[in-house]
N, C-alpha and C positions, 0 to 999 in steps of 0.2 A: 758058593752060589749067592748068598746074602750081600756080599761085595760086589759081585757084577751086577747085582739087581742093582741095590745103592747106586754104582755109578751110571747105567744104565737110564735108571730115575730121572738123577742128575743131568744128563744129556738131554732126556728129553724136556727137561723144566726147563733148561737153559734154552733151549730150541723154541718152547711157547713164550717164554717169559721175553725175549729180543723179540720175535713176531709181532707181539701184541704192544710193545714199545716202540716200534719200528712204525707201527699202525699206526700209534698216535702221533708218529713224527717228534718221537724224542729222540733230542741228540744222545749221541753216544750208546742207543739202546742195545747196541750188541755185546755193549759191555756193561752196561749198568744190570742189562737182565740177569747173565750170570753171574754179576756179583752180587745181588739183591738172592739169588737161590744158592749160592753160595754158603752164604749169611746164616739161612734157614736150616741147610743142611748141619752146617759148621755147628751151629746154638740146637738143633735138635739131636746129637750126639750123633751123627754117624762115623765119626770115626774117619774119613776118610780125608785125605791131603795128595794135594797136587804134586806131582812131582818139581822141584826147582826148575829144574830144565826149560820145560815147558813152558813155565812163566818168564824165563830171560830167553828164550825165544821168540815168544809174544812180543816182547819189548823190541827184541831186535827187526821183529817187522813191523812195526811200527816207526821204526826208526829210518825204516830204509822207505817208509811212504812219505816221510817229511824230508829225505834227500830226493824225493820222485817231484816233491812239489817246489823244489828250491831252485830258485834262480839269480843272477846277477842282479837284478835290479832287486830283490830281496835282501840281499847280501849288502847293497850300497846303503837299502835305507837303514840298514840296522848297526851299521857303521855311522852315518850320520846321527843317529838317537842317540849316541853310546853313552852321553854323561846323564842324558834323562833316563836312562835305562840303568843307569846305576844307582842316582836317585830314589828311583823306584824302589830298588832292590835295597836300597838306605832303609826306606820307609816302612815296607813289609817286615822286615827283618826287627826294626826295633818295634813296631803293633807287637809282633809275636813275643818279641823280650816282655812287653808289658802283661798282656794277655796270661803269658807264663807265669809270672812272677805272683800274680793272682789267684792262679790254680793253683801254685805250691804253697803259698801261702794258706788256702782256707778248701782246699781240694781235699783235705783229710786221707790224702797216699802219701808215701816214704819221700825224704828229700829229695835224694840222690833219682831215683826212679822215675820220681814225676818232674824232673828238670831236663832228664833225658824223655821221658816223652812230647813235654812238650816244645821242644828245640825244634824248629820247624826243618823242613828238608825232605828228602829221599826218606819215606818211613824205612826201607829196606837198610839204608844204609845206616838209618838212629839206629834200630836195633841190633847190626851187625856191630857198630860201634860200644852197645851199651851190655852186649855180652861179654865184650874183654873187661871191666869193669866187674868187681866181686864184690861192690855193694848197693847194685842195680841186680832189678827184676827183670831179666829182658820179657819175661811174659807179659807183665803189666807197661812196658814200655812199647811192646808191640801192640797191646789191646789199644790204648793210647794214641796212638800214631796213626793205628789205622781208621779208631773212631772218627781221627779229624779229617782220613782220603775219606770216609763215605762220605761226611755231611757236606766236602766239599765238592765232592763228582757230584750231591744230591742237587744240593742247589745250584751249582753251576750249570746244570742240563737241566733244572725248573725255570732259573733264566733268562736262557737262551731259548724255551720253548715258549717262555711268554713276549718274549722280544720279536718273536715271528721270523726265526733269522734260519731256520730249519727245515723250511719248507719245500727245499729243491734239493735231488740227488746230491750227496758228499762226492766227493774226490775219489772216489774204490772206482776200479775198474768193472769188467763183466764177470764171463764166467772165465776157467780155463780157457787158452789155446789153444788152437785147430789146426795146427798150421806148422811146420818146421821152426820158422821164422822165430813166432810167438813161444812156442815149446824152448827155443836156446834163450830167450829173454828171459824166460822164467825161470831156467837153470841159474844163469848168470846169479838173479837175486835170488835164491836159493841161497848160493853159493856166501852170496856176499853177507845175509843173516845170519848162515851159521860160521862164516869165519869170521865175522865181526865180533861176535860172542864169545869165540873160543879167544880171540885175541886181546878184548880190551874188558872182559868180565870182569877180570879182578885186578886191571891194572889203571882204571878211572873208574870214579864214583859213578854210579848207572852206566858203566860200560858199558851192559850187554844193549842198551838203548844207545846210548852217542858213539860205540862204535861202528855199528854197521852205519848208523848218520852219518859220519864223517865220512867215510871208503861211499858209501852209496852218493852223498855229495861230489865228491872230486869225479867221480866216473861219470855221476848225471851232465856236471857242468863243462867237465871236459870234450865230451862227447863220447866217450869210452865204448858207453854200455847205455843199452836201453833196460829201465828197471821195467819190471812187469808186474802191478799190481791186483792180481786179480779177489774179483767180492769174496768166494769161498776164503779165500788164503787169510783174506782182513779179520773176515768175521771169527775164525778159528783163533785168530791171533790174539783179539778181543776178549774172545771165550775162555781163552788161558789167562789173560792176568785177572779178568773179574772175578772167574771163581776162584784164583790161587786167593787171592786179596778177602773176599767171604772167607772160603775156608779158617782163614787162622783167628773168626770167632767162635770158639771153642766155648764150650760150657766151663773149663778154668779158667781161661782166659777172665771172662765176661764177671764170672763169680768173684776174680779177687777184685775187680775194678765197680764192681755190683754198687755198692755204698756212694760212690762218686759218678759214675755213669752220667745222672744228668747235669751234674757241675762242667762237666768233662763236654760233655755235646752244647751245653749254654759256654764253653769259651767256646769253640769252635765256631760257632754262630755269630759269636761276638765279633772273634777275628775275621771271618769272613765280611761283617758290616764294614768294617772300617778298612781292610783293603778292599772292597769296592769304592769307598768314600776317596779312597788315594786314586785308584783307579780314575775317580772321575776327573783331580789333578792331570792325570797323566793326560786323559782325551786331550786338554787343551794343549798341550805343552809338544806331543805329539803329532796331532792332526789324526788320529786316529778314531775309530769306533769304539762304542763305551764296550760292545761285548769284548774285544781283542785286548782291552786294558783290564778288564773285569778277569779273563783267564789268564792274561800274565801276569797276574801280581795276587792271585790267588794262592792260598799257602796249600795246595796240592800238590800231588806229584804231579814229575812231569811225563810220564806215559800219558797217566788220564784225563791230566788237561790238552794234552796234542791228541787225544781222542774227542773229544770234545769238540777242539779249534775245526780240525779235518770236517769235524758235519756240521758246524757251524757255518764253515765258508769264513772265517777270523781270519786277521794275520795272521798265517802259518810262524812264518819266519820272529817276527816280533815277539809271540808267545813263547817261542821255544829257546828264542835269544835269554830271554829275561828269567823264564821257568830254566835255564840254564846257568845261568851265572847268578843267582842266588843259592843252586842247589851247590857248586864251588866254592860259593861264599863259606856255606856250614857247614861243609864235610871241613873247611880251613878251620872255622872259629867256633864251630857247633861244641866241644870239649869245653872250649872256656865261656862260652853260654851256658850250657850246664851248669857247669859252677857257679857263675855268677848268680842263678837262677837257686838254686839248690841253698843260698845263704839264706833265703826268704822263708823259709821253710819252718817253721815253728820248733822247738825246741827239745821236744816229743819226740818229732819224727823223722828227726835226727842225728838222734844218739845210738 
């Protein structure tokens, strides 16, 4: 009974917490709310965790809203950007090399542990990575990882609600279907979220996200299938990865990183300054808007930042191009970033 209370709670926070975020016309608030109660839940001990499941379903509809919004002329410009988009991804990628090498050096955590956490990328994938490793913490590289998805979802949806870019309905449809028609459209994408995740979860890095992308792509552009994206279905979707992502600050968690915590949140602050700073490079080089450069060269994930882009009204395509080929980038070279990062690491605390 104390469990269904808890979760219970929890549903209902989540439900006030996006309402009254939604009210103020922040982006993302349907994800940012429950992962902000999340948080609270997770650091006041209750004990309780998301199923996996549920969060790479999240992702997979979310995946299949950014195949809902892809088209050819998307697809050409992002073929056309493609060396500036790598540049980009040059750029981000070594801020983070530095930024790292800074917290392992005077971060006062373990070498190996804090080189894996701050290796930018897919948090899910560092730390799936940094568990096959037997002289890494994967606790403290999760704590880690994910300190720097908050302060990146934090501020990336502060400014975009200061940019005023927020202020008109996102791309979510209505409610449910009424209709035969509407009713097989939303089977179909059903269909295509939970086979995109059973098929590509563990066979590409953020499968359970770029595969239904990629099948919900080929069908939207083909003419195959009409996707159906209804508000209910988003908002659930949202719901699941904010609170999975809260949830896993634990009272261990947070306790063994306690010491370093604000070193930990001033890199991430930092790294965020200076990939916007690149970002600003990018607008010119581009033709682009500062917010579309500002999310895709943000060292976040990339669910949260394509939750973002979506209520932003961002290049869709652009963000997810760039928050995608950097996230290949490191799941390639993210091992020998570590190490490289982990030599910085004082003497102490890493014997």
């Amino acid at each position: 009974m104390r469990r269904a209370g808890l979760w219970l709670s929890l549903f209902v926070a989540c439900c006030v917490a996006s309402g009254v975020l939604n009210y103020w016309h922040m982006p993302a608030g349907g994800f940012i709310g429950p992962m902000l109660v999340g948080i609270a839940f997770g650091i006041g001990g209750s004990g309780l965790r998301l199923p996996r499941r549920c969060f790479k379903l999240g992702q997979g509809t979310v995946g299949v809203l950014i195949a809902h919004a892809m088209t050819m002329s998307v697809l050409i410009t992002i073929l056309d950007g493609w060396l500036v988009m790598l540049l980009a991804t040059a750029i981000t990628l070594l801020l983070s090399l530095l930024v790292g090498i800074v917290l392992v050096r005077y971060g006062g955590l373990p070498g190996s542990t804090a080189a894996w956490g701050t290796t930018p990328g897919a948090a899910a994938a560092m730390v799936a990575m940094a568990e096959e490793r037997e002289d890494t913490d994967p606790r403290i590289v999760a704590a880690m990882q994910y300190v720097r998805v908050v302060c990146v979802v934090l501020v990336g949806a502060l400014v975009s609600h200061w940019l005023g870019v927020s202020d008109t309905p996102s791309r979510s449809g209505g409610g449910f279907p009424d209709d035969l028609v509407g009713a097989v459209d939303l089977a179909i994408t059903l269909a295509v979220i939970v086979g995109g995740v059973w098929l590509c979860d563990r066979r590409l890095p953020a499968g359970a996200l770029l595969g239904p992308m990629l099948i919900g792509t080929v069908l939207h552009l083909a003419g195959w299938a009409t996707l159906s994206m209804p508000a209910p279905l988003l908002m659930l979707a949202y719901g699941f990865i904010g609170v999975y992502v809260g949830l896993r600050f634990d009272r261990d968690a947070l306790a063994t990183v306690a010491r370093s915590l604000g070193k930990m949140v001033m890199a991430s602050i930092v790294l965020i300054g200076l990939c916007a700073l690149s970002a600003l490079l990018m607008v010119g080089l581009m033709d682009t808007s500062f917010i579309t450069a500002y999310l895709a060269t943000s060292p976040g994930g990339l669910d949260s930042m394509t939750i973002i882009a979506i209520d932003t009204h961002a290049d869709l395509g652009l963000v997810v191009a760039l928050q995608t080929l950097r996230l290949f980038t490191v799941v390639l070279i993210g091992p020998a970033m570590a190490r490289f990062i982990a030599r910085f690491a004082p003497s102490a605390n890493t014997s």
